[in-house]
C-alpha positions in Angstrom: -30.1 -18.3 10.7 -33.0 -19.1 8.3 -32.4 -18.0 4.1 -31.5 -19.8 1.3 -28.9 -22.8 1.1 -25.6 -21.0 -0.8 -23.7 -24.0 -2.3 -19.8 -23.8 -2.7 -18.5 -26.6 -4.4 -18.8 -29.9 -4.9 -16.5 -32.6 -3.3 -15.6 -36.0 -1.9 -15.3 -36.4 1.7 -12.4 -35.3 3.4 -11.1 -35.2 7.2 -9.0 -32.3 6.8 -10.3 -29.0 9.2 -10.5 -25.9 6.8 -8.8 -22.8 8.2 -10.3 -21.5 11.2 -10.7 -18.0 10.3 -12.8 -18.4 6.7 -16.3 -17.5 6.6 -18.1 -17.6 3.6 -21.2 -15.3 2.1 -23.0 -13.2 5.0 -20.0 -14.2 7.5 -21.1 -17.3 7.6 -18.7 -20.3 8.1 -19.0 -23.2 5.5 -20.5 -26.5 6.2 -21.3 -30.0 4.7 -24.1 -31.6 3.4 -23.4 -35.6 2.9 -25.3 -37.0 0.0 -24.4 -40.7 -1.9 -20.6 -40.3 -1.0 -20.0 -36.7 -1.8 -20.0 -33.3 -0.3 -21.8 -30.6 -1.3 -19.9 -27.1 1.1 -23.0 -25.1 1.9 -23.7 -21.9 3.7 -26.8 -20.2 4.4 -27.9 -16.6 3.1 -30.5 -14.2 3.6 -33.5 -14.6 1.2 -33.8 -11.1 0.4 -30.4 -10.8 -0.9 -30.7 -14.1 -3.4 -33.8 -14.3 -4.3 -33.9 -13.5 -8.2 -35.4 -9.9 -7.8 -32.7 -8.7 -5.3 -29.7 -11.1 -6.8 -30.3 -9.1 -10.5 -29.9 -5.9 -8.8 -27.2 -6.5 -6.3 -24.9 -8.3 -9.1 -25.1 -4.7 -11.0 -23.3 -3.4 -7.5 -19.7 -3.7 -8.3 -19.2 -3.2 -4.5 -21.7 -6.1 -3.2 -20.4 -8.3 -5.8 -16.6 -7.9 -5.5 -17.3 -8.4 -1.3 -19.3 -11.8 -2.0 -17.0 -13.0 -5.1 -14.0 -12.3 -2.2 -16.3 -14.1 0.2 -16.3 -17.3 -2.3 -13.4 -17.1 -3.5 -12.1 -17.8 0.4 -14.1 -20.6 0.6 -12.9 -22.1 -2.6 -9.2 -21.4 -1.9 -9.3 -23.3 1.9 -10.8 -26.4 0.2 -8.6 -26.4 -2.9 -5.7 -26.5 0.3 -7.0 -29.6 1.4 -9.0 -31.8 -1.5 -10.0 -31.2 -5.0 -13.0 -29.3 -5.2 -15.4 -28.7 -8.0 -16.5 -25.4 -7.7 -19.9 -24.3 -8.5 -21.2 -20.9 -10.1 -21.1 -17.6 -7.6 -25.0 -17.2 -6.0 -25.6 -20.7 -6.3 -28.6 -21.3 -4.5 -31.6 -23.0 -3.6 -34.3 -23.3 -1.2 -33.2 -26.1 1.3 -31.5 -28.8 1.2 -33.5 -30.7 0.3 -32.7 -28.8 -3.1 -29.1 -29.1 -2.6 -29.6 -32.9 -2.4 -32.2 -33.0 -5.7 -29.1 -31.0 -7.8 -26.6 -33.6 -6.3 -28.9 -36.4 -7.3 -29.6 -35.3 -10.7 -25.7 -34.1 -11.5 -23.8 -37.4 -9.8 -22.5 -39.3 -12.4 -21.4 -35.9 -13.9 -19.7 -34.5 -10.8 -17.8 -38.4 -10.5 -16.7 -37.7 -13.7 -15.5 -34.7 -13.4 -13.7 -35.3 -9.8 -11.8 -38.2 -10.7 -10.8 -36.8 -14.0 -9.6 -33.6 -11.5 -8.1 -35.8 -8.1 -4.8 -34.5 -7.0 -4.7 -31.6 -10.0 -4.6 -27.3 -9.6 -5.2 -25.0 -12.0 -2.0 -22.8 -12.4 -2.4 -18.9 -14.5 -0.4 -17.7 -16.7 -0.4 -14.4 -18.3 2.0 -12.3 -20.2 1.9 -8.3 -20.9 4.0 -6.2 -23.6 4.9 -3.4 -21.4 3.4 0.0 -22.6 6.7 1.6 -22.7 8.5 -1.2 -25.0 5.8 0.1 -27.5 7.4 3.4 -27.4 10.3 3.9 -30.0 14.1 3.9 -28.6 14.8 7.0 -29.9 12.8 9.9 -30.5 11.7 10.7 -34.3 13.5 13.7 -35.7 11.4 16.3 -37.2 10.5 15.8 -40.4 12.2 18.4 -42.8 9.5 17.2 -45.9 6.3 14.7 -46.6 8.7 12.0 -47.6 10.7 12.4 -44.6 7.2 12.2 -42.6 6.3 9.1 -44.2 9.9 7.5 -43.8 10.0 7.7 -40.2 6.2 6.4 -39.7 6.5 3.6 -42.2 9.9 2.6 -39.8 7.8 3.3 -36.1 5.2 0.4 -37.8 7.5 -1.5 -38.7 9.7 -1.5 -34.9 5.9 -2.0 -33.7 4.9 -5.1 -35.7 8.6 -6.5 -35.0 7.6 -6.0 -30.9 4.4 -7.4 -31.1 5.8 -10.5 -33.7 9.0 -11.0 -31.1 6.1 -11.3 -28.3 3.7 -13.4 -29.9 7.1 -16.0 -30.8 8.0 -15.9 -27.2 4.4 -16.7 -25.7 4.0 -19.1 -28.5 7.7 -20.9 -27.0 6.3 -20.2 -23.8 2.9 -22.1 -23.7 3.9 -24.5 -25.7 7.2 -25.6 -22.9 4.1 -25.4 -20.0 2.0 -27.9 -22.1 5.0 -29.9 -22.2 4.7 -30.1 -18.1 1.2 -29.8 -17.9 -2.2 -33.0 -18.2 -3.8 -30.4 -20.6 -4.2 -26.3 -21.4 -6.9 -23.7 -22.0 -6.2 -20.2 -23.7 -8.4 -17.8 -22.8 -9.0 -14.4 -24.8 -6.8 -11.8 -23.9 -7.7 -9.6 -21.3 -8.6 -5.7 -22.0 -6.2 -3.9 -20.3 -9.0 -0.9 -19.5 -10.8 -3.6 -17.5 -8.1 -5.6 -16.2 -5.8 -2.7 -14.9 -3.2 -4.1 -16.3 -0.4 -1.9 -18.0 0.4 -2.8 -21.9 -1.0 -5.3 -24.1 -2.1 -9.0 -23.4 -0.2 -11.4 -25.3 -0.9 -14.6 -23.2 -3.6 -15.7 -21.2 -3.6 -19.5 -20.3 -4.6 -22.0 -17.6 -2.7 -25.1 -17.0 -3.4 -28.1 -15.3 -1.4 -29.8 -13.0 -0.8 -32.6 -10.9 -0.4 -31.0 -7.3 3.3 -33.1 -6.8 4.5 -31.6 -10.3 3.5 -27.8 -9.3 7.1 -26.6 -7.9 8.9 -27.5 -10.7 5.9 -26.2 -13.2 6.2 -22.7 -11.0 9.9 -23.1 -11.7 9.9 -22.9 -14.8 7.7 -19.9 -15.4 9.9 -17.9 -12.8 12.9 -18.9 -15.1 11.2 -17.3 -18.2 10.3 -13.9 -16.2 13.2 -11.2 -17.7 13.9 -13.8 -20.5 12.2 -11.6 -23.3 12.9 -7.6 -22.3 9.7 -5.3 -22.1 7.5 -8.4 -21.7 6.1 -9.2 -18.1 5.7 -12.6 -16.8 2.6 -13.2 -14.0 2.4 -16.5 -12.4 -1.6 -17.0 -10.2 -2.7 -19.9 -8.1 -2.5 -22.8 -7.5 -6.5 -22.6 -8.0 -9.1 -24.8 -8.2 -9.8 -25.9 -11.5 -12.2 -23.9 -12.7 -10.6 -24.1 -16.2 -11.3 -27.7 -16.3 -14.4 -28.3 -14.6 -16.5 -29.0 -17.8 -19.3 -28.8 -16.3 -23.1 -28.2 -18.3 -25.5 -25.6 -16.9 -28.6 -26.2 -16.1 -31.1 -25.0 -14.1 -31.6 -26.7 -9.8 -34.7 -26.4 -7.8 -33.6 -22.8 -7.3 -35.5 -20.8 -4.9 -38.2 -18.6 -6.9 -35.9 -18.6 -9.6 -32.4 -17.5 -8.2 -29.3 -18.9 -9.7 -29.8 -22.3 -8.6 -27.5 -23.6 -11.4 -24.2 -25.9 -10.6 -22.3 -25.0 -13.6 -19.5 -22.5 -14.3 
């Protein structure tokens, strides 16, 4: 199949056979391209689908780009279950390999970096929601038999809100700071929007963790202890994942094929 080289991640060698059924981008199974004692996991990709023209329009099709971002996301996941991979930007692309090998060249010392500072670590999600309905009051207000009586009962509703969204706050504070305790280092990311997430009720935590792959059990451990500690607040555990959160790595532009993505950063 002739297109554009699709680039994964980045790696060291490893001997370890992926999983048999994972195909990449277009159905097509990931390979390896060998350059100055790394790995760069390639597929290949039709041209009119990622070359820059096509790739702006297609990434405004939620459809085409959830499919492909699952398609990736596959790839990464059967590495990160057999070596530490860095993963590279979705639509990552260039002409050849040739291309592949000039970004490899140009980026070594920084991917080096970057993998040893990563060897034998996973990225490990943690988020925590205030349920809608703990926003709701216990008991329903009473009707109001005057203005003062109006004004009573919303200055006590504010009041049981703040004290729900303080008691939440304290107990994701308590939270991430016990996972840092277990963790080589910590991002927080901004909350999510629950309109775009799906998620039900508010985002009070939203944090990546890294950590060494024979500390994980007892890092997933703990979190599962904390779920139904704090009524009306939910407890979500995700990965282990590659560590995107960790990565570091600058963008800049590849020899990209007529000016698709072609950049290796995150």
């Amino acid at each position: 199949m002739s297109g554009l080289r699709y680039v994964y991640a980045i790696c060291r060698p490893f001997d370890a056979a992926l999983q048999a059924q994972v195909t990449g981008v277009d159905g097509v199974p990931p390979g390896q391209l060998a350059h100055h004692g790394l790995i760069a996991v390639v597929g290949t990709v039709r041209e009119e689908d990622f070359a820059e023209e096509s790739l702006r329009r297609h990434l405004e099709d939620l459809d085409w780009l959830s499919a492909t971002a699952r398609a990736h996301q596959a790839v990464i996941d059967a590495l990160t279950a057999v070596t530490t991979p860095l993963p590279l930007r979705l639509a990552t692309v260039f002409r050849d390999d040739a291309g592949v090998r000039a970004m490899m060249e140009a980026r070594e010392d920084s991917f080096r970096r970057t993998l040893d500072r990563l060897d034998g670590r996973v990225e490990w999600g943690v988020k925590i929601h205030a349920d809608a309905e703990a926003t709701r009051p216990a008991v329903e207000p009473q009707k109001a038999a005057s203005g003062r009586d109006y004004l009573r009962q919303r200055r006590q509703r504010s009041r049981a809100h703040e004290e729900m969204w303080e008691s939440a706050e304290k107990f994701a504070r308590r939270l991430h700071d016990m996972l840092c305790g277990q963790a080589e280092d910590a991002r927080l990311h901004a909350p999510q929007n629950s309109a775009l997430s799906r998620e039900s009720g508010r985002n009070v935590l939203n944090a990546a963790y890294l950590v060494p792959r024979s500390d994980s059990e007892a890092f997933a451990e703990l979190v599962e202890r904390a779920k139904g500690e704090e009524p009306g607040l939910r407890v979500e555990l995700t990965g282990p994942w590659a560590a995107y959160s960790f990565a570091g790595l600058e963008t800049d532009g590849g020899d990209a094929a007529d000016g698709a993505t072609g950049e290796a950063g995150l």
